[in-house]
Steps between C-alpha positions, in 0.01 A plus 500: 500500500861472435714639198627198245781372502742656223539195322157479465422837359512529120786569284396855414498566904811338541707680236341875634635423843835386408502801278421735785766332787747527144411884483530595845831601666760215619499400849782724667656134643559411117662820437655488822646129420558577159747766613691285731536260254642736251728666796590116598601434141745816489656397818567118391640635127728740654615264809547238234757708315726520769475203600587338192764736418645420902517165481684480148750751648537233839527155245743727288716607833469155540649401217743764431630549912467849448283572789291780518528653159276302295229468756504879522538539131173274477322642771543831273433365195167301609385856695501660128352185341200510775446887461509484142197202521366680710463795292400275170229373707355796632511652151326233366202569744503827466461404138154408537330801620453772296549853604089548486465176746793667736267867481182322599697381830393657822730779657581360850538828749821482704401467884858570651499858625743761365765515709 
């Protein structure tokens, strides 16, 4: 005879099974996507810096006639503004692990040979 469906198993049966997929370790394609979304995220806050900072230097060249000195000036200026989000970001994450959680991590052997 077949297995139930899970809808139609009790509540109890329900709750234990959701409780042991909840317990078990996280599919390695969530981790996996979870850290290119967190890498994707650094990339767009830092290239968003520049950008910013580049494109008020061109309007202000613009404006002013003075070529390439505010657009370099700006490129410079949103460089420092994207690092320094980057680094309050990163911070932040790092925030939420505690030195205990960062212990329990696995140590990942380096498979490059010693040159």
């Amino acid at each position: 005879m077949t297995e139930p469906r899970p809808d139609e198993l009790p509540l109890e049966a329900r709750l234990a099974a959701a409780r042991k997929r909840a317990a078990g370790d996280p599919d390695p394609r969530q981790v996996a996507g979870s850290a290119l979304a967190r890498g994707s995220r650094h990339a767009l806050e830092l290239v968003a810096g520049v950008l910013v900072g580049a494109g008020l230097g061109y309007w202000l060249d613009g404006l002013t006639g003075w070529s390439p000195v505010f657009l370099i000036g700006g490129f410079l200026l949103g460089l420092a503004a994207g690092f320094t989000n980057l680094l309050r970001v990163v911070q932040a994450e790092q925030a939420k692990f505690s030195q205990t959680d960062l212990e329990a991590l696995p140590v990942v052997e380096d498979d490059e040979e010693e040159v």
